[in-house]
PDBQT receptor file of N, H, CA, C and O in Angstrom, charges set to zero:
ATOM      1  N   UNK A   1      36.477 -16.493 -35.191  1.00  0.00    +0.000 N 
ATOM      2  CA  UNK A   1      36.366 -15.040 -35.207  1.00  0.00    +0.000 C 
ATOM      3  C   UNK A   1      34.940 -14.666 -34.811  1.00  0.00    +0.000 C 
ATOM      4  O   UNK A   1      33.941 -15.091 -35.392  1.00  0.00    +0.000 OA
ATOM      5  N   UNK A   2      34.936 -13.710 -33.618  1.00  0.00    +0.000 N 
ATOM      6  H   UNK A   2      35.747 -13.365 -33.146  1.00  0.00    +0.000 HD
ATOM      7  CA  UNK A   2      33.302 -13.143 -33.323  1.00  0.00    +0.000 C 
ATOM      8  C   UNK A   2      32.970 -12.386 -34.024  1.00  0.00    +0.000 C 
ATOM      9  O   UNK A   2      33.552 -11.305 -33.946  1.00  0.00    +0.000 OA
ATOM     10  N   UNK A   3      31.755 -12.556 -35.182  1.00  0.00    +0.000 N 
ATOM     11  H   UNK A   3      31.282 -13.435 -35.245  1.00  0.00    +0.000 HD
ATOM     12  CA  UNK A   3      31.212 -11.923 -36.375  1.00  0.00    +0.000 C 
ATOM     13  C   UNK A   3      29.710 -11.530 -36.014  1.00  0.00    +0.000 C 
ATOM     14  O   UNK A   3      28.799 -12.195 -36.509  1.00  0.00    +0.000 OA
ATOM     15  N   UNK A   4      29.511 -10.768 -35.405  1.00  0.00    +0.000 N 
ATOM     16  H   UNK A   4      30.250 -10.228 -35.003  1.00  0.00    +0.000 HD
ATOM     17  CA  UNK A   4      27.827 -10.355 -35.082  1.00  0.00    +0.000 C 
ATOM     18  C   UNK A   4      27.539  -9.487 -36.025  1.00  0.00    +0.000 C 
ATOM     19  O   UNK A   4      28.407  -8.839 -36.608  1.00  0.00    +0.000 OA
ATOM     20  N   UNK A   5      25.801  -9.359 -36.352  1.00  0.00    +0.000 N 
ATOM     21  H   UNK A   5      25.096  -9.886 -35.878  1.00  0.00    +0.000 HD
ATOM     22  CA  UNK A   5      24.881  -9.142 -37.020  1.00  0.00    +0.000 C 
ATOM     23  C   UNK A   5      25.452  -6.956 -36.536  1.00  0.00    +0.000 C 
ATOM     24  O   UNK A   5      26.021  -6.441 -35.573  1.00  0.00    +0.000 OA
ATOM     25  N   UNK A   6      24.970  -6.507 -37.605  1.00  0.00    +0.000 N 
ATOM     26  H   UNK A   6      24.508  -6.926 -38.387  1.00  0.00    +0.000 HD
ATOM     27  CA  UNK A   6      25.126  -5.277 -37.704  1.00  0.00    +0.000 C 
ATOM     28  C   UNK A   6      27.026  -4.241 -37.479  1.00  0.00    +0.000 C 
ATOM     29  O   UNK A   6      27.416  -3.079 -37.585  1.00  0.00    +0.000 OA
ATOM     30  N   UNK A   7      27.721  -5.798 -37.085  1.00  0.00    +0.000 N 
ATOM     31  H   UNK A   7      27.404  -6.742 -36.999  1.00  0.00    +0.000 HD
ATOM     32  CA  UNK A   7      29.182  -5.329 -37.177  1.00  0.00    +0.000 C 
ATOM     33  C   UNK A   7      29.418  -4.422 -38.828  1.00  0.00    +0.000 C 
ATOM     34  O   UNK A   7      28.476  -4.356 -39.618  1.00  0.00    +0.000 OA
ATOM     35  N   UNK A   8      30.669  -3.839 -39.117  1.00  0.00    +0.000 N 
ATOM     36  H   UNK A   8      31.434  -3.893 -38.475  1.00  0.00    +0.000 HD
ATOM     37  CA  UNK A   8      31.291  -3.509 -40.184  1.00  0.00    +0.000 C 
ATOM     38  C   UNK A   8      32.197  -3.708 -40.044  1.00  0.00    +0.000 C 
ATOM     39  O   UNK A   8      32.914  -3.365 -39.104  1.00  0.00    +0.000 OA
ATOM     40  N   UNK A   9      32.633  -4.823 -41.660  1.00  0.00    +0.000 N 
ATOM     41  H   UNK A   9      32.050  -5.102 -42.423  1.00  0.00    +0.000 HD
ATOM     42  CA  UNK A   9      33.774  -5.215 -41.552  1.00  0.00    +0.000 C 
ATOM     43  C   UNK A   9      34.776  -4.386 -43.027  1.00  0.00    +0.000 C 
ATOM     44  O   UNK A   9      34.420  -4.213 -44.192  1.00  0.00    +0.000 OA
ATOM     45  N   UNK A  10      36.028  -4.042 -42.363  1.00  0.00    +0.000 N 
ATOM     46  H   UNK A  10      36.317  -4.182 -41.416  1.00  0.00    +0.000 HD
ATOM     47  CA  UNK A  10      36.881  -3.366 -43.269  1.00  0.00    +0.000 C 
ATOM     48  C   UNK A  10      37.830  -4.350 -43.399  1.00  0.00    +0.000 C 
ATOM     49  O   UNK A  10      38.485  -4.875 -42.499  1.00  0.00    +0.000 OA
ATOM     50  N   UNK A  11      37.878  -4.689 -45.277  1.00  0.00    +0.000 N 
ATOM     51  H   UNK A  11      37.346  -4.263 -46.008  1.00  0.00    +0.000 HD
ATOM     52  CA  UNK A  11      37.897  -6.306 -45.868  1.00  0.00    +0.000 C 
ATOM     53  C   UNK A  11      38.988  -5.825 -46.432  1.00  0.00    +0.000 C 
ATOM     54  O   UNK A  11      38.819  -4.769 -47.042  1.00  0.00    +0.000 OA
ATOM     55  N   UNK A  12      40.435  -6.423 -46.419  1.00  0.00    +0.000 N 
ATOM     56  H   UNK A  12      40.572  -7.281 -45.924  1.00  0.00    +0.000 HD
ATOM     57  CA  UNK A  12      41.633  -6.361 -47.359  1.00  0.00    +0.000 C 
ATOM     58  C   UNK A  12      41.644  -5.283 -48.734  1.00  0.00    +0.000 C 
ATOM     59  O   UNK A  12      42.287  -4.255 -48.944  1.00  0.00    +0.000 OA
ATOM     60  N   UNK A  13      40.716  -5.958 -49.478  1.00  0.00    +0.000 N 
ATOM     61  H   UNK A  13      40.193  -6.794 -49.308  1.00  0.00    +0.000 HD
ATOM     62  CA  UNK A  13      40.500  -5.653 -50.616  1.00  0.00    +0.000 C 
ATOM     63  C   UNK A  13      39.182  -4.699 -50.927  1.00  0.00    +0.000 C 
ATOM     64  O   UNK A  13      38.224  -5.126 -50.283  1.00  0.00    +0.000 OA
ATOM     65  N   UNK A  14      38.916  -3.785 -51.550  1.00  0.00    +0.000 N 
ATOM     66  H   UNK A  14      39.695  -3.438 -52.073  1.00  0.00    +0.000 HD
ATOM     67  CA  UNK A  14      37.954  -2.632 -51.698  1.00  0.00    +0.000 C 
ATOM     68  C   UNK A  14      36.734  -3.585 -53.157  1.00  0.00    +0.000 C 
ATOM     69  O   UNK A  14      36.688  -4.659 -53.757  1.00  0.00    +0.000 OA
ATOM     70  N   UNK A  15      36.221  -2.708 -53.098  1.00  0.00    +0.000 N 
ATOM     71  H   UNK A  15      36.258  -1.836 -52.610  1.00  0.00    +0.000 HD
ATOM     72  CA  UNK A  15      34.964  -3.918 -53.723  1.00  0.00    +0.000 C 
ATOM     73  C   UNK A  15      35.045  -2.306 -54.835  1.00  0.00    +0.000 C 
ATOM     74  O   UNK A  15      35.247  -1.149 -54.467  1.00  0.00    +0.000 OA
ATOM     75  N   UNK A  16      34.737  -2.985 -56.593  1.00  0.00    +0.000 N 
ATOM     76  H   UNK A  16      34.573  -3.925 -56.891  1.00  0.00    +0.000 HD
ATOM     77  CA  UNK A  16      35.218  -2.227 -57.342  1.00  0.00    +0.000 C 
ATOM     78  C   UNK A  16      34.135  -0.611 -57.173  1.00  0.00    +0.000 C 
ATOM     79  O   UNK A  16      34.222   0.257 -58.042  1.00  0.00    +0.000 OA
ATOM     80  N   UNK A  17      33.401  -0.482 -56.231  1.00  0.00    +0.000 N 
ATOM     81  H   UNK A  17      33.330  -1.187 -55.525  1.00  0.00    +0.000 HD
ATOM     82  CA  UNK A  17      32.383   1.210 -55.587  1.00  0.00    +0.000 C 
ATOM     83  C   UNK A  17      33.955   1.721 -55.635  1.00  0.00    +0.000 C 
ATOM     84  O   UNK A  17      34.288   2.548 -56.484  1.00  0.00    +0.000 OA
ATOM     85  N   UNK A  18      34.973   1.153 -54.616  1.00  0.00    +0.000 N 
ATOM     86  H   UNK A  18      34.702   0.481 -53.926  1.00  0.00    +0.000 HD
ATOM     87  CA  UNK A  18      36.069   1.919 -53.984  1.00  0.00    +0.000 C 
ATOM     88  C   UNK A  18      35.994   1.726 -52.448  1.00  0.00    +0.000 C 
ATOM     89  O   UNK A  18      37.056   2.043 -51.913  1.00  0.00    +0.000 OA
ATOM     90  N   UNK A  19      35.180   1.360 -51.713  1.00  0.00    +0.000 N 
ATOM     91  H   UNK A  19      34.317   1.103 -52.148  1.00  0.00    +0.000 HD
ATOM     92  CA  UNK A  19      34.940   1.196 -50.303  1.00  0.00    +0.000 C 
ATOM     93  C   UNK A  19      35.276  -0.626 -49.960  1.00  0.00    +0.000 C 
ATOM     94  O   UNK A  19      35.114  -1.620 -50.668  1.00  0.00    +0.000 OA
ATOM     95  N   UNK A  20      35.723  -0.480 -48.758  1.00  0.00    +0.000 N 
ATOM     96  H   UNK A  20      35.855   0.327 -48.182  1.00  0.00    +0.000 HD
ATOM     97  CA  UNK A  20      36.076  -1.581 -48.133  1.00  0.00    +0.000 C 
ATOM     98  C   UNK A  20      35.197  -1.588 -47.293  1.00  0.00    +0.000 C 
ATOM     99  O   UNK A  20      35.231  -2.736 -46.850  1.00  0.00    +0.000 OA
ATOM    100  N   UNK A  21      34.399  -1.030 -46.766  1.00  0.00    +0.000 N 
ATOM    101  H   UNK A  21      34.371  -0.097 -47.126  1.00  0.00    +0.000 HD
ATOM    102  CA  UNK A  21      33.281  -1.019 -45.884  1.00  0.00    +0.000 C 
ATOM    103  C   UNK A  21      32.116  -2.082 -46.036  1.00  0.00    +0.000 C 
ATOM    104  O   UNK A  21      31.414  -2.016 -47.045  1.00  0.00    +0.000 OA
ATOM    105  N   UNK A  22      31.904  -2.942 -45.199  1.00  0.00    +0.000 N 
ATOM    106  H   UNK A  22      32.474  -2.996 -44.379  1.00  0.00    +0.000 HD
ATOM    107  CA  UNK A  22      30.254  -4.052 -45.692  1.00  0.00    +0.000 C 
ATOM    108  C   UNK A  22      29.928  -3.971 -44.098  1.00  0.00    +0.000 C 
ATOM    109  O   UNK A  22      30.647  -3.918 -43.100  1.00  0.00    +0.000 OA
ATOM    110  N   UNK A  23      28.599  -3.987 -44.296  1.00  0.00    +0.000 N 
ATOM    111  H   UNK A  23      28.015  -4.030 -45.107  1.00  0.00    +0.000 HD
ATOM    112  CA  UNK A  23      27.749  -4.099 -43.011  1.00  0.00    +0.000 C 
ATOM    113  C   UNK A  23      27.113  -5.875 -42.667  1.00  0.00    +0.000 C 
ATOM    114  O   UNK A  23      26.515  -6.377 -43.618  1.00  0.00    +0.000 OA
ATOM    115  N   UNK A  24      27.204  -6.479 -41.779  1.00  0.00    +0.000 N 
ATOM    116  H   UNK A  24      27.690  -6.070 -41.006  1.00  0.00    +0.000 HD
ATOM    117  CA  UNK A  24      26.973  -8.008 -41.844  1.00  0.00    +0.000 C 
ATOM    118  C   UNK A  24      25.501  -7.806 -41.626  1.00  0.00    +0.000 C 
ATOM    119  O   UNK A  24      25.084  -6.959 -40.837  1.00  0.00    +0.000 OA
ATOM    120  N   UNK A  25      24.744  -8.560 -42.302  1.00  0.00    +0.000 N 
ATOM    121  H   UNK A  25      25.083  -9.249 -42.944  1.00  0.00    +0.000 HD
ATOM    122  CA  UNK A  25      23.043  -8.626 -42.551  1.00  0.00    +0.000 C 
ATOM    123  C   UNK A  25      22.555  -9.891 -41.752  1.00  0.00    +0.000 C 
ATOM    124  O   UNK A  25      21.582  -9.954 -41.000  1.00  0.00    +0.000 OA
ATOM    125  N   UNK A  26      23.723 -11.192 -42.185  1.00  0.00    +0.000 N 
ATOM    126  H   UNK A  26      24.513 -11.141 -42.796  1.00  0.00    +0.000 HD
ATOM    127  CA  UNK A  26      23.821 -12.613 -41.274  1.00  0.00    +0.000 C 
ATOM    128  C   UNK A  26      24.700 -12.897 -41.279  1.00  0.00    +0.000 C 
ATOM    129  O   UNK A  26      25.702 -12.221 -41.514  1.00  0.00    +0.000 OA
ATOM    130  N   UNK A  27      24.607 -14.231 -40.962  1.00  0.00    +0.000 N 
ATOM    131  H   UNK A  27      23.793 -14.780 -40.771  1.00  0.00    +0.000 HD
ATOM    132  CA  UNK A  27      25.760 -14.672 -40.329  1.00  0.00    +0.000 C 
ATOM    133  C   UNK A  27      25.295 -16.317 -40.141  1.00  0.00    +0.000 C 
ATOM    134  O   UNK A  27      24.138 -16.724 -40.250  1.00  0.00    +0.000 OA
ATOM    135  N   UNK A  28      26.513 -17.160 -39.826  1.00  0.00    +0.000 N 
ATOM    136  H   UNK A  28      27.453 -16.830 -39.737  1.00  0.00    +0.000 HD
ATOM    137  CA  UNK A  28      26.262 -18.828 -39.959  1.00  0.00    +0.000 C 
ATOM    138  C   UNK A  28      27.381 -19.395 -40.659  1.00  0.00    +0.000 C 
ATOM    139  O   UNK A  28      28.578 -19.205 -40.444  1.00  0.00    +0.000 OA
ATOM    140  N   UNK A  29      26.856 -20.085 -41.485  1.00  0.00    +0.000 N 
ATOM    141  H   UNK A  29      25.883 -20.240 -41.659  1.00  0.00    +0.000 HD
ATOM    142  CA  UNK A  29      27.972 -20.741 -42.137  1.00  0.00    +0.000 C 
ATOM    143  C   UNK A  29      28.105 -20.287 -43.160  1.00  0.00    +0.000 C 
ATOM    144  O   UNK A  29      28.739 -21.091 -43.843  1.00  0.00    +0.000 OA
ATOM    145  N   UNK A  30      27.691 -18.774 -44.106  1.00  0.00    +0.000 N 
ATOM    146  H   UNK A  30      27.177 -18.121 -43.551  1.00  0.00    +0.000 HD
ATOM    147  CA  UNK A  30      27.979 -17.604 -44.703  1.00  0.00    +0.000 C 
ATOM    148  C   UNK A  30      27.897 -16.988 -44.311  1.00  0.00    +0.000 C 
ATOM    149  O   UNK A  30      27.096 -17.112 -43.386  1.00  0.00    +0.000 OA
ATOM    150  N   UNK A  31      28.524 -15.657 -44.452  1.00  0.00    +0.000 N 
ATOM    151  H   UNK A  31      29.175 -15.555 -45.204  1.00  0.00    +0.000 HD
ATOM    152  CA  UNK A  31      28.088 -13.781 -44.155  1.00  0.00    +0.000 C 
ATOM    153  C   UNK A  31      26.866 -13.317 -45.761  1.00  0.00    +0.000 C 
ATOM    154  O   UNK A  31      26.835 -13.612 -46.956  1.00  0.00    +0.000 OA
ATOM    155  N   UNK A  32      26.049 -12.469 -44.812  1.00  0.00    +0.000 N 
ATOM    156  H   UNK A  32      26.073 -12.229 -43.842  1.00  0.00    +0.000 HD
ATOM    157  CA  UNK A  32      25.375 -11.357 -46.055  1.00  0.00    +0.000 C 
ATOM    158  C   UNK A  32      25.961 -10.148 -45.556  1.00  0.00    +0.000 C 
ATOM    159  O   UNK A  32      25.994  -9.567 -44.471  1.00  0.00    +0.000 OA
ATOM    160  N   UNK A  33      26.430  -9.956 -46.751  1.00  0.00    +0.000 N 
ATOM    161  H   UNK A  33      26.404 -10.428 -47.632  1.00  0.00    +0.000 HD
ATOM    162  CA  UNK A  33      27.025  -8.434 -46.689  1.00  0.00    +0.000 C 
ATOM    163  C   UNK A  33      26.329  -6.827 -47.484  1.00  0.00    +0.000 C 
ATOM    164  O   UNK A  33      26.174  -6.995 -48.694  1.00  0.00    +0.000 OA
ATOM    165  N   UNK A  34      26.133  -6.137 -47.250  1.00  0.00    +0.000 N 
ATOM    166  H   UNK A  34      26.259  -6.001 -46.268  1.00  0.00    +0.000 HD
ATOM    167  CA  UNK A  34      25.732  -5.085 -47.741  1.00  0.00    +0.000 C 
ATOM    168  C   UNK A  34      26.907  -4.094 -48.029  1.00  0.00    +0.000 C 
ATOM    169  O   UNK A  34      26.998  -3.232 -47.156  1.00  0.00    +0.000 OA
ATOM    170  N   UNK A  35      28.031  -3.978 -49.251  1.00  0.00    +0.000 N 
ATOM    171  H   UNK A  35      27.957  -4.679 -49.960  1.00  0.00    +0.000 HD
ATOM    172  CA  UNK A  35      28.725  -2.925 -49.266  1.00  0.00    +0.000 C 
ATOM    173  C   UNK A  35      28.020  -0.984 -48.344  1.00  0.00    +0.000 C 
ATOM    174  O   UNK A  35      26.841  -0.633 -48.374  1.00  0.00    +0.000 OA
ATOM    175  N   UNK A  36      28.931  -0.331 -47.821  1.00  0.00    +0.000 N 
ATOM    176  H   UNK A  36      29.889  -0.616 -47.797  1.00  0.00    +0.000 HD
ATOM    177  CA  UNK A  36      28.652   0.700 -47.409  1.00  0.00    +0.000 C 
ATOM    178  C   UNK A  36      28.512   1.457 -48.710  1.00  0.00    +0.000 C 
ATOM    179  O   UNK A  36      27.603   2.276 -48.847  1.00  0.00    +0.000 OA
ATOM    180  N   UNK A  37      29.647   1.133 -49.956  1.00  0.00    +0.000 N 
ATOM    181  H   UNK A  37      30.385   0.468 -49.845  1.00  0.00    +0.000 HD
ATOM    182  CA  UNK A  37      29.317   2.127 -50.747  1.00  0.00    +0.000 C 
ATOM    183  C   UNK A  37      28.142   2.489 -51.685  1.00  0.00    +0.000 C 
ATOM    184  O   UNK A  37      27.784   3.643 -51.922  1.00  0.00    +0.000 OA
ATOM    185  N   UNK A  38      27.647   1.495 -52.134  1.00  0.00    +0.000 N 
ATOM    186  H   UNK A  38      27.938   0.558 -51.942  1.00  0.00    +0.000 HD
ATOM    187  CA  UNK A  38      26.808   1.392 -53.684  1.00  0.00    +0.000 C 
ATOM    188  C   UNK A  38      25.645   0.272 -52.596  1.00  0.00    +0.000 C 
ATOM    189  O   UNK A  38      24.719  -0.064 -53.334  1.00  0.00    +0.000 OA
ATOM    190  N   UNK A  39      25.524  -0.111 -51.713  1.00  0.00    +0.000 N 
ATOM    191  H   UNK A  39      26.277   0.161 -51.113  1.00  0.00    +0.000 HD
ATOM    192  CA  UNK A  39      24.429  -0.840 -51.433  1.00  0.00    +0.000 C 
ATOM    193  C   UNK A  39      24.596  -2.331 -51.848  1.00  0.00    +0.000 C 
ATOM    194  O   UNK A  39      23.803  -3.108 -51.315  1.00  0.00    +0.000 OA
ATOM    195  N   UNK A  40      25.441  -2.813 -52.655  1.00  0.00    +0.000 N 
ATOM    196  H   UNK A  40      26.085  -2.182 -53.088  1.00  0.00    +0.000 HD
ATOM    197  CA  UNK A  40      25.311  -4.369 -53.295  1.00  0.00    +0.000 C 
ATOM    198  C   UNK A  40      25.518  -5.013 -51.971  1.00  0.00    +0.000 C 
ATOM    199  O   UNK A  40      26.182  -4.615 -51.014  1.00  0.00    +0.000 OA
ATOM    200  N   UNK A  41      24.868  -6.000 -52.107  1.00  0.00    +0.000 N 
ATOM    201  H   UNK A  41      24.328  -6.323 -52.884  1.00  0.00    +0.000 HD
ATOM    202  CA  UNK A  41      24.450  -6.914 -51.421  1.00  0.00    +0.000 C 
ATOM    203  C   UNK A  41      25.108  -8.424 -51.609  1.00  0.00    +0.000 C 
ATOM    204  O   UNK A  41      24.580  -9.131 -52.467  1.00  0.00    +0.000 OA
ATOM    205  N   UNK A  42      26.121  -8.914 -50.933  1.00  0.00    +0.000 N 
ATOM    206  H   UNK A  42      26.551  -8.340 -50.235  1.00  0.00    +0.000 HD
ATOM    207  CA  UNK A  42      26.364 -10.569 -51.425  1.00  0.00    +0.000 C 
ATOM    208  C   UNK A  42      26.436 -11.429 -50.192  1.00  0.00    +0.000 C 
ATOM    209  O   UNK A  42      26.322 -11.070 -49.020  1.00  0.00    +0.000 OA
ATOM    210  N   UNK A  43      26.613 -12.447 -50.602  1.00  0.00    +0.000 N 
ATOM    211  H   UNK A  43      26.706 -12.740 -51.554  1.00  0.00    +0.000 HD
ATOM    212  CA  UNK A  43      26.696 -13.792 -49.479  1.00  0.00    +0.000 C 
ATOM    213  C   UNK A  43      28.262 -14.492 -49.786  1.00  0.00    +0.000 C 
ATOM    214  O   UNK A  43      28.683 -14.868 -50.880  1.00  0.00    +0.000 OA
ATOM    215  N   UNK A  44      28.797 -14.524 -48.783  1.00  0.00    +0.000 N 
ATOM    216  H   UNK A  44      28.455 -14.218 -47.895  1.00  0.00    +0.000 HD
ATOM    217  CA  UNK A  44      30.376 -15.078 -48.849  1.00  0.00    +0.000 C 
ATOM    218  C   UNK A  44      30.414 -16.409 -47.884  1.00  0.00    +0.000 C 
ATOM    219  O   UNK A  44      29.799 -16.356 -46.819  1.00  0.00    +0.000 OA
ATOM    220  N   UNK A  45      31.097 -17.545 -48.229  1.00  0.00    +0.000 N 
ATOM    221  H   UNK A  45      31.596 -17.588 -49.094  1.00  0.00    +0.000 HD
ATOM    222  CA  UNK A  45      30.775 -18.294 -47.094  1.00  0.00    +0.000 C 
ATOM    223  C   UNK A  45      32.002 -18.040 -45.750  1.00  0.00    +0.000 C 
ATOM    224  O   UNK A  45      33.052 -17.490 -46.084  1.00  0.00    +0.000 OA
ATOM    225  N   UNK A  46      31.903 -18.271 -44.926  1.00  0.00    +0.000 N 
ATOM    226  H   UNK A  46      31.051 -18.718 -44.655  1.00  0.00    +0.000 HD
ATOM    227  CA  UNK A  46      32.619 -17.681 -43.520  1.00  0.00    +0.000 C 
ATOM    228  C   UNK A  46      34.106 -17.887 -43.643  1.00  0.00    +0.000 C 
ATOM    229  O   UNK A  46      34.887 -17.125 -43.074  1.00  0.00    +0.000 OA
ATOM    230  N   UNK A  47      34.573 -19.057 -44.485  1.00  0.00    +0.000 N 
ATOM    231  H   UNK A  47      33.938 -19.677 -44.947  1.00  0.00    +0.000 HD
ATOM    232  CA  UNK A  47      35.918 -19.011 -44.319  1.00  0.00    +0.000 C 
ATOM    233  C   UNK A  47      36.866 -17.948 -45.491  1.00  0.00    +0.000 C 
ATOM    234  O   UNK A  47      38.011 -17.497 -45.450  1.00  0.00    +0.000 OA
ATOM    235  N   UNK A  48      35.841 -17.849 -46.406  1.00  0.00    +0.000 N 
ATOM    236  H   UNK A  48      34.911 -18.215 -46.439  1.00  0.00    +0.000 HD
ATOM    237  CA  UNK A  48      36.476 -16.692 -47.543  1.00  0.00    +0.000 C 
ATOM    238  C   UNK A  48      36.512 -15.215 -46.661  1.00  0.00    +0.000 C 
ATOM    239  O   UNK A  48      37.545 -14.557 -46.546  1.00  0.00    +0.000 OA
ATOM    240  N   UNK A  49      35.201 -14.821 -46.066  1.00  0.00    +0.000 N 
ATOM    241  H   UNK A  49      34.362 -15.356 -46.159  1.00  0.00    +0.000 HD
ATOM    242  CA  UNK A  49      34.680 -13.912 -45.437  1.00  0.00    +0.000 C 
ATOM    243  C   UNK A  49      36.081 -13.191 -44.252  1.00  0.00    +0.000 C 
ATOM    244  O   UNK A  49      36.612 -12.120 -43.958  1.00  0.00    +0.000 OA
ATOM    245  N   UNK A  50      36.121 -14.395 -43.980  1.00  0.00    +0.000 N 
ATOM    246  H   UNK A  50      35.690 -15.265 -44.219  1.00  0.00    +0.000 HD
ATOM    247  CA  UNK A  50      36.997 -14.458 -42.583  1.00  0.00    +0.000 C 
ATOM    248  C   UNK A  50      38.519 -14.326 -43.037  1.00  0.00    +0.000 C 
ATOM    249  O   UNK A  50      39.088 -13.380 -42.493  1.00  0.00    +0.000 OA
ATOM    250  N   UNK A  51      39.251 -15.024 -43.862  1.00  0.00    +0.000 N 
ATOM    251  H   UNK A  51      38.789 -15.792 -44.305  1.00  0.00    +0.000 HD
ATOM    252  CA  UNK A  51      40.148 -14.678 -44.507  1.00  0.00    +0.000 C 
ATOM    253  C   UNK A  51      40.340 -13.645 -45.015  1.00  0.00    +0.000 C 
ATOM    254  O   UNK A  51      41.510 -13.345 -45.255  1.00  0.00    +0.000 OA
ATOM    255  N   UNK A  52      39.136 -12.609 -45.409  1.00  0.00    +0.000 N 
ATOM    256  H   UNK A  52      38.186 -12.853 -45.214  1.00  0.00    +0.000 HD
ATOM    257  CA  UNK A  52      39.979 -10.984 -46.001  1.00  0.00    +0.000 C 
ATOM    258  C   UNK A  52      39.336  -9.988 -45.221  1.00  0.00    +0.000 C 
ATOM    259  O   UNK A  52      39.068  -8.871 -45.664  1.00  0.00    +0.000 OA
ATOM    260  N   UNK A  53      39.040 -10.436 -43.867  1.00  0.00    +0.000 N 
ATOM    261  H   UNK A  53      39.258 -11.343 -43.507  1.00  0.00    +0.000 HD
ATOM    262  CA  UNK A  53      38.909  -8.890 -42.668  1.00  0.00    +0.000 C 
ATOM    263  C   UNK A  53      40.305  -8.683 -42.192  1.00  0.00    +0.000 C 
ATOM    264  O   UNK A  53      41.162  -9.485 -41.822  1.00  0.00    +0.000 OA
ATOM    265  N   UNK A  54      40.298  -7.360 -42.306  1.00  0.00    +0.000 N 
ATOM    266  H   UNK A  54      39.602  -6.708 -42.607  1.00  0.00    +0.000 HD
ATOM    267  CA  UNK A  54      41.210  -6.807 -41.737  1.00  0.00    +0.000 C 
ATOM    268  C   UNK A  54      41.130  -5.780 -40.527  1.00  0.00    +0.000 C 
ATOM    269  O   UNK A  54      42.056  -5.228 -39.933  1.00  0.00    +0.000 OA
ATOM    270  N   UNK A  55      39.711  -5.678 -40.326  1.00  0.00    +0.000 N 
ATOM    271  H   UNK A  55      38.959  -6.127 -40.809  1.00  0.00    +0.000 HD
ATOM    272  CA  UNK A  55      39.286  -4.554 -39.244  1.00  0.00    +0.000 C 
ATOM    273  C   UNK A  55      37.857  -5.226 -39.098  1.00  0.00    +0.000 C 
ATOM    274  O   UNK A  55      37.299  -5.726 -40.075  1.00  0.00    +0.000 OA
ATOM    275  N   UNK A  56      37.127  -5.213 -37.467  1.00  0.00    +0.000 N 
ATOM    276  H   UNK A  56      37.580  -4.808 -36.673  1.00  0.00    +0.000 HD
ATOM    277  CA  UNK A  56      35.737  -4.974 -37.458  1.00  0.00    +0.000 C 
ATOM    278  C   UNK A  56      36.134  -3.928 -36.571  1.00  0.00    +0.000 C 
ATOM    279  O   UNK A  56      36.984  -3.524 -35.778  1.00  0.00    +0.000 OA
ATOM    280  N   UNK A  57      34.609  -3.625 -37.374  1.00  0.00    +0.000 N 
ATOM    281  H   UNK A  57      33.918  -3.953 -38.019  1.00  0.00    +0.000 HD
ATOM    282  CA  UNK A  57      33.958  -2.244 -36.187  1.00  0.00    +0.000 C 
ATOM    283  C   UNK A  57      32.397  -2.242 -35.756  1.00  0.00    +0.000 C 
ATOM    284  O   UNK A  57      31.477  -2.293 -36.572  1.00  0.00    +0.000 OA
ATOM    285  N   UNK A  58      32.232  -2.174 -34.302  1.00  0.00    +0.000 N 
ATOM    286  H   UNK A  58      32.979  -2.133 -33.639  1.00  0.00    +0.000 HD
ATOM    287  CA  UNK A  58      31.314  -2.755 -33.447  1.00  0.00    +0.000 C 
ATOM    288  C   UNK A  58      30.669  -1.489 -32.740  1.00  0.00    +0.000 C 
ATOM    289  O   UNK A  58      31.171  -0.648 -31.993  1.00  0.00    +0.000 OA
ATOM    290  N   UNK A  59      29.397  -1.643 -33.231  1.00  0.00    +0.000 N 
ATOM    291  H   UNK A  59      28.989  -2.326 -33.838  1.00  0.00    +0.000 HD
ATOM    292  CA  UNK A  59      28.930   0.136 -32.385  1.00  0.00    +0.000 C 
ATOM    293  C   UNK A  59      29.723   0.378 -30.788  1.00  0.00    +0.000 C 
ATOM    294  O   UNK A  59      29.743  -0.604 -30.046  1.00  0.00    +0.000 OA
ATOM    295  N   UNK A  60      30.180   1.319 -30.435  1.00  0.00    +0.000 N 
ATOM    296  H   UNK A  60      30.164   2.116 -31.038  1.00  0.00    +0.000 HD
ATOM    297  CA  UNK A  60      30.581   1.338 -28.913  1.00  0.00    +0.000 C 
ATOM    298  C   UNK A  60      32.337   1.098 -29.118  1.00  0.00    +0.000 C 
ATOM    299  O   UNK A  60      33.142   1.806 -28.512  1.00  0.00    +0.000 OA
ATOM    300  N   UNK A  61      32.763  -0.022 -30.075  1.00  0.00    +0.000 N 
ATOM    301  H   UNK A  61      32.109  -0.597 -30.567  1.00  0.00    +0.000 HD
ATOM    302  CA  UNK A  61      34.329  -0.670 -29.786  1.00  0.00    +0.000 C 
ATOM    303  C   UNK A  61      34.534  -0.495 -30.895  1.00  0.00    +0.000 C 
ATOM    304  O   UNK A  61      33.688  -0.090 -31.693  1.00  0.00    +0.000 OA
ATOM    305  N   UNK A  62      36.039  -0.846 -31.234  1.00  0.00    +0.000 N 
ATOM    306  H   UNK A  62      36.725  -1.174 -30.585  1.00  0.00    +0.000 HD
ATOM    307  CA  UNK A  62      36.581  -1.523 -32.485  1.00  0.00    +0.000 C 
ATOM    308  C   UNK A  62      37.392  -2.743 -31.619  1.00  0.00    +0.000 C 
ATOM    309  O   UNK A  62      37.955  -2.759 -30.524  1.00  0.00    +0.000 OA
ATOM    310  N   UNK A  63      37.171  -3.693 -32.616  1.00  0.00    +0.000 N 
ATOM    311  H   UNK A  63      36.714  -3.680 -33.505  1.00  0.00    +0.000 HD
ATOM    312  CA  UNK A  63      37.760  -5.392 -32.685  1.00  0.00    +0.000 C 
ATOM    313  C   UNK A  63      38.500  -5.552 -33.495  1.00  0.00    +0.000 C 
ATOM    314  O   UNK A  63      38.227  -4.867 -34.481  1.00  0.00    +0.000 OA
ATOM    315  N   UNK A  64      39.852  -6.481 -33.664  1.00  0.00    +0.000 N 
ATOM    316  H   UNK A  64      40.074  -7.037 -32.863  1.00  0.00    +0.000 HD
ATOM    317  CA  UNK A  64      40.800  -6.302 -34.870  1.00  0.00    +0.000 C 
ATOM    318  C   UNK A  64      40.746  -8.237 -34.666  1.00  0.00    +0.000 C 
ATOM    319  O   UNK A  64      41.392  -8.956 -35.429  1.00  0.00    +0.000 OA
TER     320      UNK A  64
């Protein structure tokens, strides 16, 4: 899956803010994520990460 730096990914499941929204910070063999809603900040490793997108969104496109 192509996962670039500043994508937003809209993740299965809503993170308990209420938003499904995270902004990717990095990237590798984890994601850093920044929720859109409340700001929290975590590290997921790529195959968890990758398993609960259900949408990116790419300045200019959307990618599914």
């Amino acid at each position: 899956m192509d996962v670039r730096l500043n994508d937003i990914l809209i993740m299965k499941k809503p993170h308990p803010c209420g938003s499904s929204r995270w902004k990717v910070l990095r990237t590798g063999m984890d994601f850093r994520m920044k929720c859109e809603g409340c700001g929290h900040e975590v590290m997921l490793p790529r195959s968890k990460a990758e398993k609960n997108i259900r949408h990116i969104e790419r300045e200019g496109t959307n990618v599914c």
